[in-house]
N, C-alpha and C positions, 0 to 999 in steps of 0.2 A: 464222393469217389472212394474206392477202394485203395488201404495204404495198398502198395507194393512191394513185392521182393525178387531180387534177382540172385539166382542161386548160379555161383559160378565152383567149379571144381578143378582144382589142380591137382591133378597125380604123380605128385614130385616126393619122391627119395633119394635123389642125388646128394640133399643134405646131410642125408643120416649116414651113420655108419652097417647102422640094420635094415635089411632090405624089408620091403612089406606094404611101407606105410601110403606107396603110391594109389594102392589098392581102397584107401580111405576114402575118398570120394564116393565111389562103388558102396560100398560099406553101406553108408550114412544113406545115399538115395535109396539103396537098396529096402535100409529101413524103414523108407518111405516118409522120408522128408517133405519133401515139396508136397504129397495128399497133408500131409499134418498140417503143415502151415497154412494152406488152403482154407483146411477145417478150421483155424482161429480168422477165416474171415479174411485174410490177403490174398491180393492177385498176384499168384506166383508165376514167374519164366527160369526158364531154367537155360542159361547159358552157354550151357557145355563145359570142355575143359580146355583148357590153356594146354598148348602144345609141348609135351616135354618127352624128350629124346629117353630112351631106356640107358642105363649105364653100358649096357652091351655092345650100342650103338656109339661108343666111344674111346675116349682115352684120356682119364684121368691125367692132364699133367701137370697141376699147381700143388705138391704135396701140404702146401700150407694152406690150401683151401680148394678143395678137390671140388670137380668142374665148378670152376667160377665162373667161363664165359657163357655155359647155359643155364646156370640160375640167373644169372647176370638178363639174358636174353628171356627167357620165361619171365623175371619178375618185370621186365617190363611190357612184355604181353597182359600180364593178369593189371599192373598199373592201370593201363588203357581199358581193360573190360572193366574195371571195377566204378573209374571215373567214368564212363557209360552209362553205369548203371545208374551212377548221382544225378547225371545230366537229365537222365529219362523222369528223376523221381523216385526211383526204387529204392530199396535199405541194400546193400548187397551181402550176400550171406555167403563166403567165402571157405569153401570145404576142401580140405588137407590129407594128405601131404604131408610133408616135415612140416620143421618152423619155420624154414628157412623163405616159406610160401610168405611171410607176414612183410619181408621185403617189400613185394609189388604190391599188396594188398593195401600198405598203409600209405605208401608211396602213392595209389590213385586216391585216395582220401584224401591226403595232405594236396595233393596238384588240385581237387577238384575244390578246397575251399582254399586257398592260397590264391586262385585268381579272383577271388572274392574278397579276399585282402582279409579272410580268418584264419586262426588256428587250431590246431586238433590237438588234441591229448590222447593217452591210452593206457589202458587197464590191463596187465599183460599177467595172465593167473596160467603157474608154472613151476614145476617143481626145479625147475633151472631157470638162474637169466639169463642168458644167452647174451651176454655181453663179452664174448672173447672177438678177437681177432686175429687176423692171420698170423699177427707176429706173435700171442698171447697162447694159440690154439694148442691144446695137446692131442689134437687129432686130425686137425685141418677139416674137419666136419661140419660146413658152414652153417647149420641148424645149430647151433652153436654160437652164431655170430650174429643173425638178424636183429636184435634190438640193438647191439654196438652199432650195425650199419645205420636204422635209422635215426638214431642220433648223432649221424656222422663221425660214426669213427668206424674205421677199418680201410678196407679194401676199396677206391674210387670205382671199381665196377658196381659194388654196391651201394653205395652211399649216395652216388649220384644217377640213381634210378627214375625217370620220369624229371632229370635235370636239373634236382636241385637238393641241395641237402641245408640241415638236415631236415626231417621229415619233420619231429616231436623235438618239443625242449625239455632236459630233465624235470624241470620244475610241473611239469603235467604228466610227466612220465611215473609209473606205480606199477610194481612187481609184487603179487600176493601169492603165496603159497612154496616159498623156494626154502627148500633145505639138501641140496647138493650144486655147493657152488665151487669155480675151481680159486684159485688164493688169489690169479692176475684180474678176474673179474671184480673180487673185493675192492681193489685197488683203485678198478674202474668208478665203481658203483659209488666209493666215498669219496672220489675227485671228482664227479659232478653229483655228487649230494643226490642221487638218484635215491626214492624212498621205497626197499625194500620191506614188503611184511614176511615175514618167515614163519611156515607152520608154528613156531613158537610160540610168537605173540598172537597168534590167530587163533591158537589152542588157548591163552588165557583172555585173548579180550571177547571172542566171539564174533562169528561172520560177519554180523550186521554191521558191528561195530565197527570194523576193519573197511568192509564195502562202502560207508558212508564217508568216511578219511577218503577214501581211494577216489572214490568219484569228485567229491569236492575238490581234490590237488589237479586230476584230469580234467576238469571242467573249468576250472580256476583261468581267466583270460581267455577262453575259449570258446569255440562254436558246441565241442561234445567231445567225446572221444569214443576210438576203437577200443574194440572188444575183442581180445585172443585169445581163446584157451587151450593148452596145449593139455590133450586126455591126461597125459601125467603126473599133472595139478590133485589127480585124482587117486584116491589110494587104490592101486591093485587090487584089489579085494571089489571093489565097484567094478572097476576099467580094467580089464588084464589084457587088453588090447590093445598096448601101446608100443611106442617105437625105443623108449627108454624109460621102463617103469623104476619108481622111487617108491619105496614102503613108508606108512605113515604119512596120504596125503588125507587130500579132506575126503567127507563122507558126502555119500549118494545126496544126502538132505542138504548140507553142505554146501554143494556144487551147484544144485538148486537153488538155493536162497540166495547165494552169488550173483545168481544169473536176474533171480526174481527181483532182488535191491539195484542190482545195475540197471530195469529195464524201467522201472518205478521213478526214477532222474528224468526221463525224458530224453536221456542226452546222451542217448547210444545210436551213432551212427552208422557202425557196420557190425559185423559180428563175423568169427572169424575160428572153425574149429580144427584144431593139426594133430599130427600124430595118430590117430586111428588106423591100428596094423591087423588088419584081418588075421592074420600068419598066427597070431597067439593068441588070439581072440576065442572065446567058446561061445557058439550060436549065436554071434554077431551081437553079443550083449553092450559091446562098446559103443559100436553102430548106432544101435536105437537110445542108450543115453546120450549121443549126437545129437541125435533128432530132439529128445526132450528138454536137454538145455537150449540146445537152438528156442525151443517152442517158449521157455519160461526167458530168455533175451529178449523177445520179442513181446513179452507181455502176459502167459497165459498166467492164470490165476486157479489157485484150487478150487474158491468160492469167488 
């Protein structure tokens, strides 16, 4: 049989504070994702997208974590599509949106091997951790907060998404590529010993070497783990399509051999691309290196 994949898309920037990046979905298919993945040989479906309300359609009222109860409601819509997709067999290939999307995303992984009495880990490549919370937040910008939620800290609309927290334990949990963090995250990040890499170290030990720690810590007790990448991982100069660009991230090749070492373990379960903002994007060049890291997560090979 043919593996599978199920392409689900969420067009959420209720996260952000930059509008755009709802349009990333769009993007990514546009560049003709699902023909690509096809082309390496999987039986792709393409899911649709998760219902998410326009900002216009509403009224922001939790300044310290602005619409909470419709990412709250969206991330457990995508929960449920995502676990879906496990049940059926498929890899789910999960297209962004903010980060804020990684909520329901890891939340249906973790629900779908938790009744199996396994756990997930996950590889969260990011030029931010997104470990603030509500009470931490200098913007209330909940893309900002998704890995605090699922490792159970923050806000109980999100923590306990799909009903159980927390999703990942620090000890599987691996942040690669972060150099803009805010000082309450720090705080977070060495009170559960969470193992950040920082372009720093990643500039002197080298990808490979970084992605083989990262997988090992994430697989470590585990069934596999998720795969996140937020475009911003990525330095401007590749990606200018994103929803908060950081200069000095990795390189095109980079972000490739990232993908290509995570896919080489085995033990990549879903995969998971955020932040693609058409809005500042040029001839959807962000878009289609979606698509091509999607295609090198999943396996493809040069030779």
């Amino acid at each position: 049989m043919k593996k599978s994949v199920k392409i689900i898309g969420v067009p959420m920037d209720l996260g952000a504070g930059r509008r755009g990046v709802d349009m990333g979905p769009s993007a990514i298919r546009i560049a003709g994702v699902n023909q690509a993945i096809a082309l390496q040989g999987f039986a792709v479906a393409d899911a649709g997208n998760v219902h998410v309300h326009p900002p216009e359609a509403m009224t922001a009222t939790n300044p310290r974590a602005h619409y909470l109860k419709e990412i709250a409601e969206a991330s457990e819509e995508l929960a449920q599509m995502v676990e879906a997709a496990l049940v059926e067999g498929a890899i789910p290939v999960i297209l962004g949106g903010d980060h804020s999307i990684a909520i329901g995303s890891v939340a249906g992984v973790a629900s779908y091997y938790q009744k199996q009495n396994q756990k997930i880990g996950i590889v969260w490549l990011d030029a931010h951790t997104d470990v603030n919370t509500p009470d931490s937040t200098p913007s209330g910008n909940i893309h900002g907060m998704p890995l605090a939620a699922l490792l159970g800290r923050g806000a109980k609309e999100l923590t306990e998404v799909a009903g159980f927290a927390p999703k990942v334990l620090p000890e599987n949990t691996v942040i690669i590529g972060a150099r803009s963090i805010d000082p309450p995250e720090r705080e977070l990040l060495k009170a559960l010993n969470i193992r950040v890499i920082t372009m720093s170290e990643m500039d002197e030990r080298g990808m490979a070497d970084v992605i083989q720690e990262a997988a090992a810590l994430a697989a470590n007790g585990t069934v596999g783990f998720h795969v996140t990448m937020d475009m911003d991982f990525i330095d401007p100069f590749y990606a200018p399509g994103v929803g908060t660009p950081e200069r000095g991230g990795a390189t095109y090749r980079e972000s490739h051999l990232a993908m290509e070492k995570l896919a080489d373990t085995g033990k990549v379960l879903s995969i998971e691309i955020t932040e693609v903002n058409p809005l500042y994007d040029t001839s959807n060049q962000t878009g289609t290196l979606a698509v091509e890291l999607i295609l090198s997560a999943l396996g493809k090979k040069i030779l």
